[in-house]
C-alpha positions as a LaTeX table, in Angstrom:
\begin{tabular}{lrrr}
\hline
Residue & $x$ (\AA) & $y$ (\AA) & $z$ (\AA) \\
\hline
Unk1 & 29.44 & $-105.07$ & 76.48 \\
Unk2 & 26.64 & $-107.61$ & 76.93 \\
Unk3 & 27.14 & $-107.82$ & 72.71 \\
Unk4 & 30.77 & $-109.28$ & 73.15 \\
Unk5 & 28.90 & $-112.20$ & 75.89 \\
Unk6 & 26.55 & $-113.41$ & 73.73 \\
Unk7 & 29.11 & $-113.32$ & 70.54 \\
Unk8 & 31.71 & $-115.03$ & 72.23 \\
Unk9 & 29.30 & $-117.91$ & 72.95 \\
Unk10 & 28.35 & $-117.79$ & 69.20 \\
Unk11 & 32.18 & $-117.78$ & 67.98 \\
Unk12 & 32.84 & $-121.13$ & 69.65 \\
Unk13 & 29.96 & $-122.60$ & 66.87 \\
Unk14 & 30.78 & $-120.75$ & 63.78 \\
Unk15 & 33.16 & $-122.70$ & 61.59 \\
Unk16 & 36.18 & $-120.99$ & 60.24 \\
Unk17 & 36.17 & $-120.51$ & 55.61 \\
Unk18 & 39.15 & $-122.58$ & 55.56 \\
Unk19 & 39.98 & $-124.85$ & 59.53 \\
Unk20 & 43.45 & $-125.55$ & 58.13 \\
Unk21 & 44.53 & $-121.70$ & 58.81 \\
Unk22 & 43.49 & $-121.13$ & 62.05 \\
Unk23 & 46.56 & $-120.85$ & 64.57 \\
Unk24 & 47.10 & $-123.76$ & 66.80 \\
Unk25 & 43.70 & $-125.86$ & 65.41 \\
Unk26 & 44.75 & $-129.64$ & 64.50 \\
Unk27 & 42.13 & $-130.23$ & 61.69 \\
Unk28 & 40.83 & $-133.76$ & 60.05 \\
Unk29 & 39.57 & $-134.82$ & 56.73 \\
Unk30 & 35.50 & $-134.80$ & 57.09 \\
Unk31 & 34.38 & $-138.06$ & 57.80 \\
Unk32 & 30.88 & $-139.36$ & 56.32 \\
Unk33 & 30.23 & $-141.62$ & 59.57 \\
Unk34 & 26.87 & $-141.12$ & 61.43 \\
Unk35 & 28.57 & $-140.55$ & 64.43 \\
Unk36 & 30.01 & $-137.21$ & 62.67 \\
Unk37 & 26.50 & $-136.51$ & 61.24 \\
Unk38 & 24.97 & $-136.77$ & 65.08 \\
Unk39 & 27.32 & $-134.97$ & 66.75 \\
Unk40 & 26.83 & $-131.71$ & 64.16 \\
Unk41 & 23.82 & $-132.10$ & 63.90 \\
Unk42 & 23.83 & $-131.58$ & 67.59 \\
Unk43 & 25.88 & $-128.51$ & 67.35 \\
Unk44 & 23.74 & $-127.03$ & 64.70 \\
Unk45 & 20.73 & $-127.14$ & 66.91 \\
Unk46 & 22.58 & $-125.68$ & 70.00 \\
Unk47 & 23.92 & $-123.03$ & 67.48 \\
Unk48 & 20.09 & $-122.47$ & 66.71 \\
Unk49 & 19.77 & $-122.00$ & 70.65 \\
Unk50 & 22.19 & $-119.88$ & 71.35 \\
Unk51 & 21.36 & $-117.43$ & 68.15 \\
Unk52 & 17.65 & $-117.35$ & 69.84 \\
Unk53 & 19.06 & $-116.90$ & 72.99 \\
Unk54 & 20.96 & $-114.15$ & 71.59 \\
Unk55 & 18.15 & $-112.67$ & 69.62 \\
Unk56 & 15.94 & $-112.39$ & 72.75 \\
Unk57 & 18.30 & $-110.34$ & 74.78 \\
Unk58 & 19.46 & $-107.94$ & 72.11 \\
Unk59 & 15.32 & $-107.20$ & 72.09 \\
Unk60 & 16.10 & $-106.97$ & 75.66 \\
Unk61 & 19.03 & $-104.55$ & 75.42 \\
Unk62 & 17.09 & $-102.52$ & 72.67 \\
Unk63 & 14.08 & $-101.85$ & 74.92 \\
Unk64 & 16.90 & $-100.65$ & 77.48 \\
Unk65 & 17.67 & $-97.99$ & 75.54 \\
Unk66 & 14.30 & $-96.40$ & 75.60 \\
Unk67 & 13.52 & $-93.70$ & 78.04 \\
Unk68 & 11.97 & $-96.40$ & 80.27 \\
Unk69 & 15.25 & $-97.51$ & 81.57 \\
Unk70 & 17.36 & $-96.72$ & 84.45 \\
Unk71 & 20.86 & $-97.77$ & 84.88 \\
Unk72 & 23.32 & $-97.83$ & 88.03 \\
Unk73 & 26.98 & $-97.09$ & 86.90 \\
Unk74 & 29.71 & $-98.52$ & 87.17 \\
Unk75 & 31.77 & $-97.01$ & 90.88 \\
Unk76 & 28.11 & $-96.24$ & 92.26 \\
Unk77 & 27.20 & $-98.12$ & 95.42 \\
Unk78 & 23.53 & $-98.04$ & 96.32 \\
Unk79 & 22.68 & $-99.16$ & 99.88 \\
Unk80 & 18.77 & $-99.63$ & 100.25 \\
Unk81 & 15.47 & $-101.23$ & 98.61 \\
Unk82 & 15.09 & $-100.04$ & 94.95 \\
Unk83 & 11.81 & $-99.81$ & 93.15 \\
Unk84 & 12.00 & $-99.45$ & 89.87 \\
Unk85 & 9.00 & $-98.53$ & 86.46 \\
Unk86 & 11.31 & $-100.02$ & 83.46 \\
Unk87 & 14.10 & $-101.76$ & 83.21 \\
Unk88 & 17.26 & $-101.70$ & 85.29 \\
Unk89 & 20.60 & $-101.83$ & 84.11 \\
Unk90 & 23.21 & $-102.15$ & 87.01 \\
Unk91 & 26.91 & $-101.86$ & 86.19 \\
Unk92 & 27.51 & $-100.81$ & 90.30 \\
Unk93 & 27.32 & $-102.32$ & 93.55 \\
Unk94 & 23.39 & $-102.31$ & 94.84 \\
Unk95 & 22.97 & $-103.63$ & 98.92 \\
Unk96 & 19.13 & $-103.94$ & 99.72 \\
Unk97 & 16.34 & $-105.46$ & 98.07 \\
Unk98 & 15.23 & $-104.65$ & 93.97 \\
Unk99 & 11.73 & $-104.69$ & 92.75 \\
Unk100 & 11.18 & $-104.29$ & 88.66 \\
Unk101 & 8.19 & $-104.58$ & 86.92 \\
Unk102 & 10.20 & $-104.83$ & 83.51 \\
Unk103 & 13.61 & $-106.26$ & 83.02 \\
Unk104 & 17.12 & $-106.28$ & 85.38 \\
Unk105 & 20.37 & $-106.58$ & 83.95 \\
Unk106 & 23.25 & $-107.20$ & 86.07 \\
Unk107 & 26.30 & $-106.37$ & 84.07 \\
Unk108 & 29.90 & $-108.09$ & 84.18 \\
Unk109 & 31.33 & $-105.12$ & 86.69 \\
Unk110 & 28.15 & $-105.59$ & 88.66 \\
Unk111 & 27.86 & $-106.69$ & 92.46 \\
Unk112 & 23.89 & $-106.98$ & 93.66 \\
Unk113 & 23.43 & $-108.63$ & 97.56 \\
Unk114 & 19.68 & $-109.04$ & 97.92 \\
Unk115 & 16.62 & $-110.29$ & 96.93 \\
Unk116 & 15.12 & $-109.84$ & 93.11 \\
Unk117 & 11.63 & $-109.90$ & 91.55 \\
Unk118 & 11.12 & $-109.23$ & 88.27 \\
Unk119 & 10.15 & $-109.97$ & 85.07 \\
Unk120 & 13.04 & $-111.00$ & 83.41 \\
Unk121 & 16.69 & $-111.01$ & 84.69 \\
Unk122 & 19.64 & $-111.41$ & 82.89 \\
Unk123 & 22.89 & $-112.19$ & 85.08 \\
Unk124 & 26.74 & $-111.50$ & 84.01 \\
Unk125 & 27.96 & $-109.98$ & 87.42 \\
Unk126 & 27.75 & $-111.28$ & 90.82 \\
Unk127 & 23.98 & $-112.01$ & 92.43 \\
Unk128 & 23.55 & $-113.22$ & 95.90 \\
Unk129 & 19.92 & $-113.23$ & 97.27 \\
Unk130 & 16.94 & $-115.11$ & 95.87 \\
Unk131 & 14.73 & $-114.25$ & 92.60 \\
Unk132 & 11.52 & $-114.46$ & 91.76 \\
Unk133 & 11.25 & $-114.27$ & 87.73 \\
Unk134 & 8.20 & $-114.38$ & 86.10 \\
Unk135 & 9.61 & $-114.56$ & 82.94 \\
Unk136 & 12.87 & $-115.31$ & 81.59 \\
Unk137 & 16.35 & $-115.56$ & 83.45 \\
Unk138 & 19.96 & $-116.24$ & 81.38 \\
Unk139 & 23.43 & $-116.61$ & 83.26 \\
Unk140 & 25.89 & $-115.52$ & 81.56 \\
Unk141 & 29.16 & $-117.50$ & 81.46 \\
Unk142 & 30.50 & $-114.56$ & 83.48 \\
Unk143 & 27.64 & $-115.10$ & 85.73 \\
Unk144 & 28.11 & $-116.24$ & 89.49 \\
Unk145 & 24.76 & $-116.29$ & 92.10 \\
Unk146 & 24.50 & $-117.37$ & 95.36 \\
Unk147 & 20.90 & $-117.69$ & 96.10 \\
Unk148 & 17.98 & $-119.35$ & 95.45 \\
Unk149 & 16.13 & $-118.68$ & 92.05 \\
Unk150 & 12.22 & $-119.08$ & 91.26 \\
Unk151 & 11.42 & $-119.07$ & 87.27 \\
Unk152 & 9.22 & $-119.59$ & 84.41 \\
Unk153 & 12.46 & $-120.02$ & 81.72 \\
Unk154 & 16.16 & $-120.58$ & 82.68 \\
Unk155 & 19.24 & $-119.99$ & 80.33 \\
Unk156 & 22.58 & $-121.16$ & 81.63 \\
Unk157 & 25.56 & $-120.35$ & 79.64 \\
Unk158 & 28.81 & $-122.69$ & 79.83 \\
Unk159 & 31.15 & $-121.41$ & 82.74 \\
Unk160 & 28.22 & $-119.49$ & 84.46 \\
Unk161 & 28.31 & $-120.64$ & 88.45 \\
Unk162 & 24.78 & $-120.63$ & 90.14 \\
Unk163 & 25.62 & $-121.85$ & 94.12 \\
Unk164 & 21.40 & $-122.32$ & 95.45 \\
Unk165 & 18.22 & $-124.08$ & 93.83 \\
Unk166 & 16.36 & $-123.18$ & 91.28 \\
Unk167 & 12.67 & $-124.29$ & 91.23 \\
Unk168 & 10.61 & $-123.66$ & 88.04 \\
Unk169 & 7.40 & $-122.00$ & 88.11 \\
Unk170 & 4.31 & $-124.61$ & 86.31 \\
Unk171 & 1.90 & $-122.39$ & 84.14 \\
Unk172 & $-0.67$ & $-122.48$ & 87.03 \\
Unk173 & 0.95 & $-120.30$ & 89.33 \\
Unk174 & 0.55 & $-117.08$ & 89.68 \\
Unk175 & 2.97 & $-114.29$ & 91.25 \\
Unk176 & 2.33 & $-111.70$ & 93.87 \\
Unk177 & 2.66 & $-108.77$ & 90.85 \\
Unk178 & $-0.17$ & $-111.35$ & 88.34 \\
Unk179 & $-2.97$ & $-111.79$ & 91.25 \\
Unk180 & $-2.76$ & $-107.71$ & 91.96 \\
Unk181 & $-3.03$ & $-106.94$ & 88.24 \\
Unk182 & $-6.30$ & $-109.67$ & 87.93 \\
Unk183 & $-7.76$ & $-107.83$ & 91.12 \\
Unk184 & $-7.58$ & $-104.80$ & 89.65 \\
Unk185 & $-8.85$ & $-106.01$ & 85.94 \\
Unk186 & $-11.47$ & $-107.49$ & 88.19 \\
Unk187 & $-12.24$ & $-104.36$ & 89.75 \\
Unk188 & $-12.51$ & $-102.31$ & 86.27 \\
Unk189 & $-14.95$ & $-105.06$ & 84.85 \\
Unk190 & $-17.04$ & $-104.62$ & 88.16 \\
Unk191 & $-17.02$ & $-100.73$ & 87.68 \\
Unk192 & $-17.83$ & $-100.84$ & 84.13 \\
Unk193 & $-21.01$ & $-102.63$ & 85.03 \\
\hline
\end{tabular}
């Protein structure tokens, strides 16, 4: 499923073998001008993007089929906080607050109303409450959040809708989850001697 929303993005940049076959396409002899030479050059590069874009979440949806994932289907309706070790795929309807020390991914059926922190979050469902990312966040062009979204790296797709603010994270802050893991390195270094 989250295959076909990253490919559909990619479709809209791949060129057809031959234009002039393509159903309802009006196509036009290539022109040498620079203009022409800017403007795909300018698509090539966003093609790059997207293709990296893509590569880094089918990582993503690869490490969420290891035994260190949890998913909430599709019809379930969870009403509480959630804590979750691994990553989170949620396909249901989830009412409280969600913790994840891995990655969250909020599929197309998916309705989540509260707050986030996690690693990385990927968005194609509905979101309304505030995240804290550390990592890496994409909206989907199915995507819609109402909320307010703290990040280290932001990926928007075309159509998404993201209702809130969205404040980046600078490389000298820390999050709750980084200071509690350098206390307790701290603490092992301090044993050790």
């Amino acid at each position: 499923m989250f295959n076909n929303i990253f490919n559909s993005n990619r479709k809209q940049f791949t060129e057809p073998e031959d234009p002039g076959t393509v159903e309802g396409m009006q196509t036009y002899p290539p022109s040498n001008s620079k203009a022409d030479s800017q403007e795909e050059s300018s698509v090539l590069n966003h093609d790059d993007t997207a293709e990296s874009t893509h590569s880094r979440y089918q990582e993503t949806m690869t490490t969420m089929n290891n035994d260190e994932s949890s998913t909430i289907s599709k019809g379930c309706l969870i009403e509480g906080n959630i804590t979750v070790s691994g990553c989170l795929k949620i396909e249901g309807k989830i009412t409280g607050d969600i913790t994840c020390d891995k990655d969250i991914i909020i599929g197309e059926s998916a309705e989540v109303d509260g707050n986030i922190t996690t690693v990385n979050l990927q968005i194609a469902g509905l979101f309304k409450g505030n995240a804290s990312i550390s990592g890496e966040c994409l909206i989907a062009s199915t995507g819609v959040v109402y909320g307010d979204l703290r990040v280290d790296t932001l990926n928007v797709n075309g159509g998404a809708n993201v209702n809130g603010s969205i404040s980046m994270r600078s490389d000298e802050e820390e999050t709750e989850s980084d200071k509690e893991e350098t206390e307790k390195k701290q603490i092992k270094i301090l044993k050790a001697m």
